[in-house]
ZANUZA-814795 format. One record per residue (C-alpha): residue in one letter; x, y, z. Coordinates in steps of 0.2 Angstrom, whole numbers. Example, Ala and Ser with C-alpha at 12.3 -4.5 7.8 and 13.67 -1.06 7.14 Angstrom:
2
SITE  r      x      y      z
SITE  A     62    -22     39
SITE  S     68     -5     36
! end
This chain:
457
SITE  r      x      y      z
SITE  X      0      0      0
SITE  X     12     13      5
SITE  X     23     10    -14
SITE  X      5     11    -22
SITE  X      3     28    -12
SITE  X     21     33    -16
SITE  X     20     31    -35
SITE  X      4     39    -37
SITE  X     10     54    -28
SITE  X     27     55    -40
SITE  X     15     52    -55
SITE  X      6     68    -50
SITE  X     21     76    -47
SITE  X     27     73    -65
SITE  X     12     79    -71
SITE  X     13     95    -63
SITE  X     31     98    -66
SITE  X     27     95    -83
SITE  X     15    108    -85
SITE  X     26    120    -76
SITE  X     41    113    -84
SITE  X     36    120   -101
SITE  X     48    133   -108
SITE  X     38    151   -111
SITE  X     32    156   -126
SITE  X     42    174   -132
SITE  X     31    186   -144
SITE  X     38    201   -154
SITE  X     29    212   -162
SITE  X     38    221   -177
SITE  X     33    238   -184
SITE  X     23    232   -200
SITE  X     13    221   -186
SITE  X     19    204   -188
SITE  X     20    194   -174
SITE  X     35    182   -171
SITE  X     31    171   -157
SITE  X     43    155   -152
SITE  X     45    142   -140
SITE  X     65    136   -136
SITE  X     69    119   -133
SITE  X     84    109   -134
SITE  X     78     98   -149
SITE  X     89     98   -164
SITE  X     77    102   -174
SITE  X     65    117   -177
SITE  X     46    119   -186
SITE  X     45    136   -191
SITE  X     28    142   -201
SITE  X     17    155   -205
SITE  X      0    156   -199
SITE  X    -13    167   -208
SITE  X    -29    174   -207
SITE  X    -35    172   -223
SITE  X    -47    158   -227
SITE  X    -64    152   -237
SITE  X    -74    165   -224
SITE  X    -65    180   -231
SITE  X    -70    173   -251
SITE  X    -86    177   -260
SITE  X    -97    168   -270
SITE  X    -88    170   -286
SITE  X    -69    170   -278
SITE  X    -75    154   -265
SITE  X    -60    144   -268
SITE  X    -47    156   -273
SITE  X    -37    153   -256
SITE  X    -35    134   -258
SITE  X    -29    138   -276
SITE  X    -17    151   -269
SITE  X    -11    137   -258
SITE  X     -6    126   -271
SITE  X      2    139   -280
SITE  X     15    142   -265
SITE  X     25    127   -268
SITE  X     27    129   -288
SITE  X     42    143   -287
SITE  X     45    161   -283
SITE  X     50    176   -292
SITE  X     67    173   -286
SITE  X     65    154   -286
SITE  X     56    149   -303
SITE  X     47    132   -307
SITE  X     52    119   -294
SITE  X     68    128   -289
SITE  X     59    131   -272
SITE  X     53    115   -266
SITE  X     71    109   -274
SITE  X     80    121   -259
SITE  X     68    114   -248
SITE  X     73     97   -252
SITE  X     92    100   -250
SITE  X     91    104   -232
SITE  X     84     89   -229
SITE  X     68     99   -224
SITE  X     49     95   -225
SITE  X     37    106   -230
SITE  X     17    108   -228
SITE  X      2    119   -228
SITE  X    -16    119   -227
SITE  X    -30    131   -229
SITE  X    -48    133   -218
SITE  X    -60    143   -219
SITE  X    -53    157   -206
SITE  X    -34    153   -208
SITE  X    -20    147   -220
SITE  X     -3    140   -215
SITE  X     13    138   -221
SITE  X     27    126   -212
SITE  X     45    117   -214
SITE  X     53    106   -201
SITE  X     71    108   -201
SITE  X     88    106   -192
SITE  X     87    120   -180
SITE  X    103    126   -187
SITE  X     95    129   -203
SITE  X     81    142   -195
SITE  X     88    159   -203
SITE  X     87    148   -219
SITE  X     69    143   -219
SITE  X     63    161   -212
SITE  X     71    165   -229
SITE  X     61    153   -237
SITE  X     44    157   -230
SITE  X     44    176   -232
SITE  X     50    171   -252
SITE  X     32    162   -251
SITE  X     20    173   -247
SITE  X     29    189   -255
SITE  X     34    183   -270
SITE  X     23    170   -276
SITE  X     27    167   -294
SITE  X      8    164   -300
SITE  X     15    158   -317
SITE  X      1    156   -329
SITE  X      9    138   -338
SITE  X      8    132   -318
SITE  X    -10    139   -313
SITE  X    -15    128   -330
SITE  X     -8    113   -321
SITE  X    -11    115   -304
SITE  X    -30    120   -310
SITE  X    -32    101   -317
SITE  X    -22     95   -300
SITE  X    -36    104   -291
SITE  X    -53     97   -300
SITE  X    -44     80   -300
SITE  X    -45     82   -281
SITE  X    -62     90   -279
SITE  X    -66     76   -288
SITE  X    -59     63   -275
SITE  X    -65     73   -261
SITE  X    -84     71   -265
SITE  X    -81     52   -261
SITE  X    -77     54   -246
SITE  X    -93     57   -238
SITE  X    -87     60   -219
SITE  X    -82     78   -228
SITE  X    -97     79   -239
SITE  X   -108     79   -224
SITE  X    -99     91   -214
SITE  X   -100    103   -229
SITE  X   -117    102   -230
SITE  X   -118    104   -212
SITE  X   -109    122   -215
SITE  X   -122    125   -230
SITE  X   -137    123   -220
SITE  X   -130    128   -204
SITE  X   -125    146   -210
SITE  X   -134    146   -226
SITE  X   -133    166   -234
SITE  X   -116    167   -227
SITE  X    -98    165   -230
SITE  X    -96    152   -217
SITE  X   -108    141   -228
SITE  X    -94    140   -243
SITE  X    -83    127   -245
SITE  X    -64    128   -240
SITE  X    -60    121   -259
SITE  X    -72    129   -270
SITE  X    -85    123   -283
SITE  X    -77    115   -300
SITE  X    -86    132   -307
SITE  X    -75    144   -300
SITE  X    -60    132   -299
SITE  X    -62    132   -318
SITE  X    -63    152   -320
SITE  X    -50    159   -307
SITE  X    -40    169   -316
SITE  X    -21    174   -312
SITE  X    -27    189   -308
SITE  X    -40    184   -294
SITE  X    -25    172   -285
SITE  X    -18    188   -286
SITE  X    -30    198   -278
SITE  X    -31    186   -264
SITE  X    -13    188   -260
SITE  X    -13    205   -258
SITE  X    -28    208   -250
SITE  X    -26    194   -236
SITE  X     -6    190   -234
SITE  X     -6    207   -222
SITE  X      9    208   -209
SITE  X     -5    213   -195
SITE  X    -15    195   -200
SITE  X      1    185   -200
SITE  X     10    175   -187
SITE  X     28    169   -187
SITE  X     30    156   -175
SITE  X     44    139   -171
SITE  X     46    129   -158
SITE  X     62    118   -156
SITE  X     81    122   -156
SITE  X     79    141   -158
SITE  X     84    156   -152
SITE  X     70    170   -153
SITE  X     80    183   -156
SITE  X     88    175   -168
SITE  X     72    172   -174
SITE  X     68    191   -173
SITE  X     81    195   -182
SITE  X     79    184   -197
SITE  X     61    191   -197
SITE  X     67    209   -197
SITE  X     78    203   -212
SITE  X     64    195   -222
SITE  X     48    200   -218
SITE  X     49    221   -215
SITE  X     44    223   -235
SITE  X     26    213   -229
SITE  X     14    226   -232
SITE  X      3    233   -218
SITE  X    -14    238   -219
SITE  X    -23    245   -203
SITE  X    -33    235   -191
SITE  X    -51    241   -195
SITE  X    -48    241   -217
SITE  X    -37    222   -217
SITE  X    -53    211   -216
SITE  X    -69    214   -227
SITE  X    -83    218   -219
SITE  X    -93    204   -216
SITE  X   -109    201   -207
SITE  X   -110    190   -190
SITE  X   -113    174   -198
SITE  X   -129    170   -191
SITE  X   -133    152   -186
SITE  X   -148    144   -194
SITE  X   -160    127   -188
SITE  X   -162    118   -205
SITE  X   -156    102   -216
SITE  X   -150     96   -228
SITE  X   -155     78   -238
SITE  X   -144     69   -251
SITE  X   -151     53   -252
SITE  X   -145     40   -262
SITE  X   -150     20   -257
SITE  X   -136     14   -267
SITE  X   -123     20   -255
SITE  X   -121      7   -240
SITE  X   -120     17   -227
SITE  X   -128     33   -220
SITE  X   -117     46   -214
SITE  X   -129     59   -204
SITE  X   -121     74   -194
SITE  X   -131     85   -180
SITE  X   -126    100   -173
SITE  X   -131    118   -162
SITE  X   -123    134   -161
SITE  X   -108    135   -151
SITE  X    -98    147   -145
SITE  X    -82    158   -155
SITE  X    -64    154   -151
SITE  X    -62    164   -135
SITE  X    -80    158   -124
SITE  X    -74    151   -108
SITE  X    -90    139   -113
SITE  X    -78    130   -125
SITE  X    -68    118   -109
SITE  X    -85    113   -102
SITE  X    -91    108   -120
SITE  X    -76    101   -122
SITE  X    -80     89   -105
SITE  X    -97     86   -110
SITE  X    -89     78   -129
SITE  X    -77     68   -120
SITE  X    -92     62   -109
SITE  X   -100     57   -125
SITE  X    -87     47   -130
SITE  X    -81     42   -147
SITE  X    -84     25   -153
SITE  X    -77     12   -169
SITE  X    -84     -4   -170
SITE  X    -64     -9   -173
SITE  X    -63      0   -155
SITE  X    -59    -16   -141
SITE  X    -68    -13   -125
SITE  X    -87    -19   -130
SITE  X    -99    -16   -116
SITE  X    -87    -12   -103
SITE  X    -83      6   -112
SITE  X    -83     22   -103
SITE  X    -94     28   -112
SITE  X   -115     25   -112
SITE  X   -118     28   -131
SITE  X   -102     17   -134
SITE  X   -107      2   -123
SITE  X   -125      5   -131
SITE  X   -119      7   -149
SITE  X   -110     -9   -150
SITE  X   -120    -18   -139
SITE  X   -136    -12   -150
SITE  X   -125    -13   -166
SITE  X   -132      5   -168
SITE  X   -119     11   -180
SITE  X   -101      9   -188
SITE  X    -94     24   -179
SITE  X    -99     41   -169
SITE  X    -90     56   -165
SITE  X    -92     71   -155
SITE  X    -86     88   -161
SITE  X    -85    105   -156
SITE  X    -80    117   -171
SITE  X    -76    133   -166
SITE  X    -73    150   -178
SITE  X    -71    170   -170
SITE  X    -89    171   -168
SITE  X    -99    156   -166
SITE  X    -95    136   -169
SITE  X   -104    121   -173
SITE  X   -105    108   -156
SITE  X   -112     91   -164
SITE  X   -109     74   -168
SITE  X   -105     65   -184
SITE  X   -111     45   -184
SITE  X   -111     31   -197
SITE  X   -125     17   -197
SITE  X   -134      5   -207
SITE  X   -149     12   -216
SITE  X   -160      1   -205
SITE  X   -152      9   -188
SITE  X   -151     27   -191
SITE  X   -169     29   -179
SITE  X   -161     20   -167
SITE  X   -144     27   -165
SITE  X   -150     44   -167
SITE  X   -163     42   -153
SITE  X   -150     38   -141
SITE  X   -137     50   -149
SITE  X   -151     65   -144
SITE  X   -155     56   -129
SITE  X   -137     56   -124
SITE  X   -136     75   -125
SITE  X   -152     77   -114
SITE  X   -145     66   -100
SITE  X   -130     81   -103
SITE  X   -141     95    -99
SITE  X   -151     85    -84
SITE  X   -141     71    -76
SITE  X   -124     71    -77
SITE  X   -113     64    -62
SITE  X    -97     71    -56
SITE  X    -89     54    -58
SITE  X    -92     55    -78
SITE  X    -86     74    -76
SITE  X    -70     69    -68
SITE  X    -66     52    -81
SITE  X    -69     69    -94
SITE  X    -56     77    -87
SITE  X    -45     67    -85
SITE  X    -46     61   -104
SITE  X    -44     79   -110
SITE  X    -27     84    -99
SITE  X    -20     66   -108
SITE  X    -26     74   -124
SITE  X    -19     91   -119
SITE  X      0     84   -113
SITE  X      1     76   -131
SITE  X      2     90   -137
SITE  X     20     92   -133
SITE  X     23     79   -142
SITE  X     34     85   -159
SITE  X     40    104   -162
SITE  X     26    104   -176
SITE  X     14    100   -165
SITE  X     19    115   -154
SITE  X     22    126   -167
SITE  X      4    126   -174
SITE  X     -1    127   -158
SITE  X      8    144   -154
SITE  X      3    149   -173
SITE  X    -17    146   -171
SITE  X    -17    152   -152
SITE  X    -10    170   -156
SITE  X    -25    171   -171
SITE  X    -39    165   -161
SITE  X    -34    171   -144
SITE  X    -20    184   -146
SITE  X     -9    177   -136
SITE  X     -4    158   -131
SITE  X    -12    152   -118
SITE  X     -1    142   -105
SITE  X     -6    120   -103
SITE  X     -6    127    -84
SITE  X    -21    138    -87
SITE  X    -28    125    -98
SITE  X    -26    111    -84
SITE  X    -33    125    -70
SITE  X    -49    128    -85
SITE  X    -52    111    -86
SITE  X    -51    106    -67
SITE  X    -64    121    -62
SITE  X    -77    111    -71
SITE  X    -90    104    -61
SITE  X   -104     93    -65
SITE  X   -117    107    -63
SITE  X   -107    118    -74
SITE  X   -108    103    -90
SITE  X   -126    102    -84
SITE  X   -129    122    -85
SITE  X   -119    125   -102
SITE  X   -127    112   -111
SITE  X   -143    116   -105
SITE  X   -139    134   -112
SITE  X   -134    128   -131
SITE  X   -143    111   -134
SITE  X   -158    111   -123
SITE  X   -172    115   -134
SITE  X   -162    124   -147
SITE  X   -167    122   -166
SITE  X   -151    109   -176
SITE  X   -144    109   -191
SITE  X   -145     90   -196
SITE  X   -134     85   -213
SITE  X   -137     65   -219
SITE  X   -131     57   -235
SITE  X   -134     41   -243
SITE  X   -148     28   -238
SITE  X   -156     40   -226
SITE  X   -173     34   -228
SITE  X   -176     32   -210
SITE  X   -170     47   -204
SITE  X   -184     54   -196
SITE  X   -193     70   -202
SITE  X   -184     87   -194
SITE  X   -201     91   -184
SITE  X   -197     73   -175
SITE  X   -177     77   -173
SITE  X   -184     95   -166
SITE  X   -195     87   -155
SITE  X   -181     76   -146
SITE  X   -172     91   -142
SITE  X   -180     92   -126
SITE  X   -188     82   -111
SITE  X   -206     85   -105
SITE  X   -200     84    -88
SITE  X   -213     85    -72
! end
């Protein structure tokens, strides 16, 4: 008894000095507005990127798409680096490079030696300033793009969740897709990829950050070097206007009985980046569970609309989410069944959410915790893991928040708190509902409406 006691006290111990044990993260601001944030380890080698506002939000109907496009066009040369001389350089330092686009940010990274950091900064900045655009490579990256468009719409886990955006936030840009329609993908000129770039790659909308082997002032420096010739626009004129996009209680039905499975997503309004709301939510989806029928565990699982899925053989797969942008977010679940067991599965899906807002126990709450500071610690692991961390952090929030605060977040929630702040965005609240493929049983939107509450006496 008294080793069991003693290694559970040096396991909490470990875990606190690990979370106090995590080097600070340094931000510098530079005169055009660009921020260059970094976290130093003694890891020999660095990920440094660049993290952008910019996204399929700040695109309209006719130029939805033109951010992706731009995306592609990064790695296919500079002015200073024509053809594939860029990702050649790349290549000779042994480094790895990547990007990807949403719908409110766009990224640029490389993993390198840390020696190599001054080099790569050099690289970055050569991207997003001197993108080449050539029209010979915009003609081949254009059939690159349909090709994959085309290869995305059979993977219907995305299609759903596009839908899901269309109905959710239907009349807005939030509704748009991240890659655009085949329509625009075939018109977008050189001159609308321009356009993008120089409205959205702003200094005051860009963040440098690294983690790794780096010194931040050398970091700094670099960026002093490379990045003063950004542009800078100021605060209020560097996004385009746009109205609140305003969440809406609808669906969407694509139903086609040849498909095997039904894919069918749910979801409320949840809160923007920045709502404290967001860790109790957060709780509340890791009381939910997730759940694979290749999962091990069968009954015995943690979590009720697991033990009841495979015990039931209500679907292939569920999954929570909480989708968050600066102004409002999708909380939901995703789930994939049989045609003859969407009812079902949905029934105890919604009824899981009520037992949320009414009878949650403080033993589930704490199980939640507990998985979330697992998932929280993981992400130390790798400098790219850190390094989109620091990057996304400093758009949504403005600064980086500390794992300490996060772990001080997450232990503050109680029972009564998942209770009270799922009561206040699921309990009786209108859903966006997106299904697709042999949905024939999912149940009219009045009868999903009508499950969203309790008649309780």
């Amino acid at each position: 008894a008294a080793l069991l006691t003693l290694t559970r006290k040096r396991g909490a111990a470990t875990y606190a000095q690990t979370l106090q044990n995590i080097p600070e993260t340094q931000v510098t601001t530079l005169e055009n507005g660009l921020r260059v944030a970094s976290e130093e380890s003694n890891q020999p080698t660095c990920t440094v990127g660049l993290w952008i506002q910019a996204g399929s939000r700040y695109e309209d109907a006719k130029t939805n798409g033109a951010g992706f496009f731009v995306e592609h066009m990064a790695f296919k040369g500079t002015k200073k680096r024509p053809g594939s001389a860029f990702e050649k350089e790349v290549e000779s330092l042994g480094a790895h490079l990547n990007g990807y686009t949403s719908r409110e940010q766009t990224a640029f990274y490389i993993k390198a030696l840390s020696k190599d950091m001054p080099k790569v900064v050099e690289l970055l900045s050569d991207l997003v300033q001197n993108c080449a655009l050539e029209d010979s490579q915009i003609e081949k990256e254009r059939g690159v793009i349909l090709q994959e468009l085309k290869e995305m719409d059979s993977s219907l886990a995305d299609v759903t969740f596009d839908y899901l955006h269309a109905t959710a936030y239907q009349g807005t840009a939030l509704a748009q897709t991240v890659e655009g329609t085949t329509e625009n993908i075939k018109r977008l000129t050189r001159a609308d990829l321009a356009s993008y770039v120089d409205t959205h790659f702003k200094a005051p909308r860009m963040v440098l950050a690294a983690a790794g082997g780096i010194s931040h002032k050398e970091l700094v420096d670099a960026a002093k070097q490379h990045f003063t010739g950004v542009p800078v626009t100021s605060k209020e004129g560097f996004v385009p206007a746009h109205v609140r996009c305003r969440f809406t209680g609808s669906e969407i039905r694509a139903r086609d009985d040849d498909l095997p499975l039904a894919h069918i997503a749910l979801a409320v309004e949840g809160p923007g980046w920045a709502d404290p709301d967001n860790v109790v939510l957060n709780v509340a989806n890791a009381i939910i569970g997730r759940y694979d029928r290749t999962f091990g565990g069968g009954k015995n699982q943690s979590s009720r609309l697991a033990a009841l899925a495979m015990e039931h053989n209500l679907c292939h797969s569920f999954e929570p989410f909480n989708t968050s942008y600066s102004d409002t977010g999708l909380f939901g679940f995703h789930f994939v069944s049989d045609p003859l067991s969407v009812d079902d599965m949905m029934f105890c899906a919604q009824g899981e959410w009520m037992r949320l807002c009414t009878s949650t126990t403080e033993s589930e709450v704490t199980r939640a915790k507990n998985y979330l500071r697992n998932a929280m610690v993981a992400q130390l692991d790798g400098t790219t893991r850190v390094c989109e961390n620091i990057g996304s952090h400093l758009l949504h929030y403005g600064r980086r928040i500390p794992l300490e605060e996060w772990d001080a977040r997450i232990s503050a929630v109680d029972a009564r708190m998942v209770r009270d702040v799922c009561s206040k965005y699921i309990y009786d609240k209108c859903p966006a509902v997106a299904a697709v493929g042999p949905i024939e049983q999912l149940l009219d939107y009045n009868r999903i409406r009508s499950a969203m509450y309790w008649v309780r006496l």
